[in-house]
Backbone as CSV, one residue per row, in Angstrom:
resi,resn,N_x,N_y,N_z,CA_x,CA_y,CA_z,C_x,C_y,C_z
1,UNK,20.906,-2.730,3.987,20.781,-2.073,2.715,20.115,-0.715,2.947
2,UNK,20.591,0.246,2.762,20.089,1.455,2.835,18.990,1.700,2.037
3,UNK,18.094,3.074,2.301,17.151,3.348,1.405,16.513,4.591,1.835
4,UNK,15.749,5.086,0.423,15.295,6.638,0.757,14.039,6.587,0.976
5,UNK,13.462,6.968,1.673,12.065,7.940,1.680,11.729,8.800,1.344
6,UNK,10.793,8.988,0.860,10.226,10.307,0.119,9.035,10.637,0.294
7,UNK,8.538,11.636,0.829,7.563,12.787,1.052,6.843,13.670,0.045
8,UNK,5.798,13.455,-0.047,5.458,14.732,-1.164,5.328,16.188,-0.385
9,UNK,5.611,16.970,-1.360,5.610,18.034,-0.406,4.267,18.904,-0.732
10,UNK,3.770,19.495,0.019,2.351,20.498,-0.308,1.224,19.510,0.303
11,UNK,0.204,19.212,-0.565,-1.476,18.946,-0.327,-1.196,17.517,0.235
12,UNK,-2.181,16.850,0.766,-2.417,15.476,0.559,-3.171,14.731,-0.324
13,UNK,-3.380,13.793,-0.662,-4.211,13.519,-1.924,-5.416,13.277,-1.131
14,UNK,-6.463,13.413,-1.601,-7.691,13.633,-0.516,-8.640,13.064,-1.749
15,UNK,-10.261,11.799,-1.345,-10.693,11.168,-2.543,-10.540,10.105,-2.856
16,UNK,-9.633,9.447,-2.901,-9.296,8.438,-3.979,-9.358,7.526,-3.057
17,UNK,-9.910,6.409,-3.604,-9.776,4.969,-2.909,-9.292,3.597,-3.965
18,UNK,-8.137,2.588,-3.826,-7.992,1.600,-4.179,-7.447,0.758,-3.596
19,UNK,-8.270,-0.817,-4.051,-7.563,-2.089,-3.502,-6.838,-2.558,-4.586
20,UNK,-5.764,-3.263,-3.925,-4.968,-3.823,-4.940,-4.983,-5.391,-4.493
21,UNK,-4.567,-6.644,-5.253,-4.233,-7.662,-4.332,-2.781,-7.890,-5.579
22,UNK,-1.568,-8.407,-4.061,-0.342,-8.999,-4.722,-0.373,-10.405,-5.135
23,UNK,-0.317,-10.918,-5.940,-0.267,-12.457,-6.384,1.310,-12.623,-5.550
24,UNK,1.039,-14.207,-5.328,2.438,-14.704,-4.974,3.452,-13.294,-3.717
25,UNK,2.977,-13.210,-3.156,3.738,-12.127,-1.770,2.245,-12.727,-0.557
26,UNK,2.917,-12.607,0.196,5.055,-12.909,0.670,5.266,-14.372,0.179
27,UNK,4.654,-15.025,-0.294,5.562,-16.270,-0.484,4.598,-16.835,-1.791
28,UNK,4.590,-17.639,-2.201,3.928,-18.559,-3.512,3.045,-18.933,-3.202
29,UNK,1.879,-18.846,-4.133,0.470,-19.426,-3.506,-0.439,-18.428,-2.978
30,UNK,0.757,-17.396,-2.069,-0.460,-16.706,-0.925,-0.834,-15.038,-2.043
31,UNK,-2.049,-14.374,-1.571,-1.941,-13.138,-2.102,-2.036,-12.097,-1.132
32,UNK,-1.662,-11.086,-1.294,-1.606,-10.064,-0.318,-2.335,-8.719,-0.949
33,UNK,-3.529,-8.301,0.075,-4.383,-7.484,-0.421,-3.829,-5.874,0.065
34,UNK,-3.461,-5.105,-0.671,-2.995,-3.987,-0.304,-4.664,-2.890,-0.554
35,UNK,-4.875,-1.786,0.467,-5.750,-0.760,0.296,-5.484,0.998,0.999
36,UNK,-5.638,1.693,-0.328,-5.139,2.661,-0.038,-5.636,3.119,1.511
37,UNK,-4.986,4.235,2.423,-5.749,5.140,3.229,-5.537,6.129,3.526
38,UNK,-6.169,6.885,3.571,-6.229,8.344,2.656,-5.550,9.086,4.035
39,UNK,-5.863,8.743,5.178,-5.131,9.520,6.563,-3.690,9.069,6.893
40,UNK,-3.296,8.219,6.066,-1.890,7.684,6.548,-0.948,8.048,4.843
41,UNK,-1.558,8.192,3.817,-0.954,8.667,2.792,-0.816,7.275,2.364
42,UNK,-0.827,5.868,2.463,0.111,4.852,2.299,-0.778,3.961,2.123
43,UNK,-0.604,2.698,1.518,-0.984,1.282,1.372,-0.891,1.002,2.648
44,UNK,-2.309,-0.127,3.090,-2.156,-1.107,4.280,-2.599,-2.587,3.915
45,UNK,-2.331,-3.203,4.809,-1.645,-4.582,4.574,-3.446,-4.701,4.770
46,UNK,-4.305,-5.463,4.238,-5.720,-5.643,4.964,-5.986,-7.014,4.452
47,UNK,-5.360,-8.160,4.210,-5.808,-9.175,4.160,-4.356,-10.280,3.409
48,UNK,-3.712,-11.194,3.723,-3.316,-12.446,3.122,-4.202,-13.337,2.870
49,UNK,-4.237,-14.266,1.771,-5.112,-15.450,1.839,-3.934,-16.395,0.797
């Protein structure tokens, strides 16, 4: 399945910090803790339970 990526173009966002947690990902039951990082631009994976 194809798919796009996308780039912002100009600044980086510089500041901001959030955790998120996914209910039910990757599978039922489990949660998946997503947290921003500010040097990679992107969500990282930092905890299943």
């Amino acid at each position: 399945m194809p798919f796009t990526v996308t780039v912002p173009a100009g600044e980086f966002i510089r500041g901001l910090s959030k955790t998120v947690d996914v209910a039910d990902f990757p599978s039922l039951g489990k949660t998946t803790r997503l947290e921003w990082q500010e040097s990679t631009q992107n969500f990282a994976i930092t905890g299943v339970r």
